[in-house]
C-alpha positions as CSV (number, residue, x, y, z in Angstrom):
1,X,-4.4,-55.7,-19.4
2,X,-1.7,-55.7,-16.5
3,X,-3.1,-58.4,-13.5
4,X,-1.8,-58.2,-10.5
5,X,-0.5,-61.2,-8.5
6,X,-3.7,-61.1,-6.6
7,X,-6.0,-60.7,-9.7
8,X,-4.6,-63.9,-11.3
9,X,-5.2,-66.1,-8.0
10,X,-8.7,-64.8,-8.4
11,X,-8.8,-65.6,-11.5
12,X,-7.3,-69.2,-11.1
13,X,-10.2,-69.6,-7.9
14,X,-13.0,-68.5,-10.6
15,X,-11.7,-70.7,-13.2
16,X,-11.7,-74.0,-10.6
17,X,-15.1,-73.3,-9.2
18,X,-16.3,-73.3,-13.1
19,X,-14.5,-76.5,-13.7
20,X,-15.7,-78.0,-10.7
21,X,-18.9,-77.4,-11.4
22,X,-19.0,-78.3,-15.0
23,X,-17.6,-81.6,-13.1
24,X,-20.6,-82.0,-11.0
25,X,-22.7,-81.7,-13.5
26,X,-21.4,-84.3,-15.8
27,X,-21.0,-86.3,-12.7
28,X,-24.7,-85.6,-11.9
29,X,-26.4,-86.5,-15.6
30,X,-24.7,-89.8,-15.7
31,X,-26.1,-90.7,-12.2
32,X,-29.7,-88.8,-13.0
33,X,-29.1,-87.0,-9.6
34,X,-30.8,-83.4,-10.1
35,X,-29.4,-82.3,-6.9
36,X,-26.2,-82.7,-8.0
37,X,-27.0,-80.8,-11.4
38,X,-28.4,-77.8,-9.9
39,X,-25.3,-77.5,-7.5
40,X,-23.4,-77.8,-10.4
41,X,-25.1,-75.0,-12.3
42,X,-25.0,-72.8,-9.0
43,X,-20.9,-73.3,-8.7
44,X,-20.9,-72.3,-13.0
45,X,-23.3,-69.2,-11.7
46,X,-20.7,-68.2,-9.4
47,X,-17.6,-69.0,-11.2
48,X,-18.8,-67.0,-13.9
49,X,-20.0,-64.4,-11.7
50,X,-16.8,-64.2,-9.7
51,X,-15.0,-64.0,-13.5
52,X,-17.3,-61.4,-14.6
53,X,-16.4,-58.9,-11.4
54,X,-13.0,-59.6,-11.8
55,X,-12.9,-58.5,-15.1
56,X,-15.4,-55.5,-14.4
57,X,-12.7,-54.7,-11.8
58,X,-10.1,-54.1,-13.5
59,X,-11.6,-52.6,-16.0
60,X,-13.0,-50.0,-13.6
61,X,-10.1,-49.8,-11.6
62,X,-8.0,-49.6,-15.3
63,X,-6.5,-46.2,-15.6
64,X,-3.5,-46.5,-17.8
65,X,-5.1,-44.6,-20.5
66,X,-5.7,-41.6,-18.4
67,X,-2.2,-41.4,-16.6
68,X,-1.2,-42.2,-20.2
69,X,-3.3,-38.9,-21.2
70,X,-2.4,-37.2,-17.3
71,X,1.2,-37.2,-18.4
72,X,0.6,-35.9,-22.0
73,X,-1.4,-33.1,-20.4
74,X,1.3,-32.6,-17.4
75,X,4.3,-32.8,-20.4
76,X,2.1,-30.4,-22.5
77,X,1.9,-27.9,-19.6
78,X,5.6,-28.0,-18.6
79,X,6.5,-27.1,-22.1
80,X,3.6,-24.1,-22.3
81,X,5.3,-23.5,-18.9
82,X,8.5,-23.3,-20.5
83,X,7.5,-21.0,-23.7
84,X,6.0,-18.7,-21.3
85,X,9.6,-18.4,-19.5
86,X,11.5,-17.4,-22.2
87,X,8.7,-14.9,-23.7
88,X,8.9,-13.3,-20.5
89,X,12.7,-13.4,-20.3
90,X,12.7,-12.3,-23.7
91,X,9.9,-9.7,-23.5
92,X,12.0,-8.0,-20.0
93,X,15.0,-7.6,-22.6
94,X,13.2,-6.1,-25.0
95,X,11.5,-3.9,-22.4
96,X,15.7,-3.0,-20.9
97,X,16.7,-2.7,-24.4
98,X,14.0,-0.3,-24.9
99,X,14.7,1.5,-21.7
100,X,18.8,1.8,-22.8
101,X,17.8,3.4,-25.8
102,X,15.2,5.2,-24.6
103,X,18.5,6.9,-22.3
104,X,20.1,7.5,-24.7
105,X,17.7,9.1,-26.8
106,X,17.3,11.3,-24.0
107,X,20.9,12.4,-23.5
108,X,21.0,13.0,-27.5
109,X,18.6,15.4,-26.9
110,X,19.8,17.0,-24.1
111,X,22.7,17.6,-25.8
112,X,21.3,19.0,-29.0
113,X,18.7,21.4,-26.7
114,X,21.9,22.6,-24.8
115,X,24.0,22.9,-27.8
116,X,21.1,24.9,-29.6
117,X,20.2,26.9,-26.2
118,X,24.2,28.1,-26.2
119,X,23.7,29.0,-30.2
120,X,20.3,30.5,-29.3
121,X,21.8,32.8,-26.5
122,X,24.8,33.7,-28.4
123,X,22.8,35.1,-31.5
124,X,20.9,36.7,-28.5
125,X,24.0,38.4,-27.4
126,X,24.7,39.9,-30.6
127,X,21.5,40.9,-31.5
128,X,20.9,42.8,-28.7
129,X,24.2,44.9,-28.7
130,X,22.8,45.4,-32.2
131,X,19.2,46.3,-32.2
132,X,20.0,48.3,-28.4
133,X,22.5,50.1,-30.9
134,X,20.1,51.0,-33.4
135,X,17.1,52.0,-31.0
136,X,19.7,54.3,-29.5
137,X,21.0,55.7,-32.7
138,X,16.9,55.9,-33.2
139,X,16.2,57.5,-30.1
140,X,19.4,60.4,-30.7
141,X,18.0,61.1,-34.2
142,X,14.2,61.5,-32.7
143,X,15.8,64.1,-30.2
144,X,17.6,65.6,-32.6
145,X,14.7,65.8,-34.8
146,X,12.5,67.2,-31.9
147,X,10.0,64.8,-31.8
148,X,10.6,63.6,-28.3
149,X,9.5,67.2,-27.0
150,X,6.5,67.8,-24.9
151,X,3.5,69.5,-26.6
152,X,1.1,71.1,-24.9
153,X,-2.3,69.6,-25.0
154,X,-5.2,71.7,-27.3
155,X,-7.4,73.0,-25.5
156,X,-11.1,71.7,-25.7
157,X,-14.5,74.2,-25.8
158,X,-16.2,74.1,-22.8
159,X,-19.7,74.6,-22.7
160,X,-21.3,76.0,-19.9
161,X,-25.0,76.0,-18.9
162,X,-26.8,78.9,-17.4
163,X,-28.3,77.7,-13.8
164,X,-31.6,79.9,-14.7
165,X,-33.2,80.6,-18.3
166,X,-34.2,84.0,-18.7
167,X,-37.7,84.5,-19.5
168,X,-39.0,81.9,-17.8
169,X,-40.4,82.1,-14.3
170,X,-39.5,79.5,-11.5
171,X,-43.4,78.0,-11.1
172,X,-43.0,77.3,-14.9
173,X,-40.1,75.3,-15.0
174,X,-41.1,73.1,-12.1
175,X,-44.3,72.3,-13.5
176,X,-42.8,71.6,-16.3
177,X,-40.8,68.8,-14.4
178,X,-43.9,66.9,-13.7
179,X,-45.6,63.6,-15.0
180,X,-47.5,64.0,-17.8
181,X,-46.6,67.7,-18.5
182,X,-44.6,68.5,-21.8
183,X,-42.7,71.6,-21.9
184,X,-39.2,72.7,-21.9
């Protein structure tokens, strides 16, 4: 335990009062004074006492163990500090190293699709002079053939209804119209 300059004097006043008293009352039982005994014990009461707080003090007022603890804790967060810059300096250049090759990636590709596009749209080319060839060589050979010529349509039966049946009278066939009537 540290004491202060202060602490010790109190210490040193506690200390004398005990003495004192413990003088007074050896002073006092050799003289058979009881006054003198009982002011004796009262300066031990508060010698001791004053002892007692001073000790109680400082051991209230003691905080070396937590600012020992405080700077554990305060060196402990400074290095979680620390850790936590560098994984994020280290996780933004993974993230840039990602993005880089993420580019070029993207340009590889770019190249490849025009590459292919310019394959794609010369085998185009080709094809079509080709297959426009052959559906004209197709198209010549179907003239030739006659099978591009116009047909006339066949002609369908028509049917026609009469407007009146013979044989039956106009009354007849407008009965024959109502509810409930069968007929033709």
């Amino acid at each position: 335990m540290d004491l202060t300059a202060r602490t010790k004097a109190a210490v040193a006043t506690a200390v004398g009062i005990l003495i004192t008293g413990f003088a007074i009352i050896i002073r006092s039982a050799e003289d058979d004074n009881v006054a003198g005994s009982i002011g004796g014990a009262c300066l031990v009461m508060v010698g001791l006492s004053l002892t007692i707080l001073i000790f109680v003090r400082s051991w209230v007022s003691n905080t070396s163990d937590e600012r020992r603890i405080l700077g554990a804790a305060q060196r402990e967060a400074q290095a979680e500090r620390s850790r936590y810059f560098a994984a994020k300096a280290a996780l933004e250049g993974e993230h840039g190293r990602l993005l880089r090759d993420m580019a070029a990636e993207r340009a590889g590709i770019a190249a490849t699709l025009k590459a292919e596009r310019a394959k794609m749209a010369a085998e185009f080319k080709e094809n079509r002079a080709k297959e426009l060839t052959e559906a004209f060589q197709t198209g010549v050979e179907m003239e030739r053939a006659g099978m591009l010529k116009r047909k006339p349509a066949p002609r369908g039966n028509l049917l026609t209804f009469p407007k009146k049946q013979p044989g039956i009278p106009e009354q007849e066939r407008s009965r024959a119209r109502e509810h409930g009537v069968v007929g033709p």
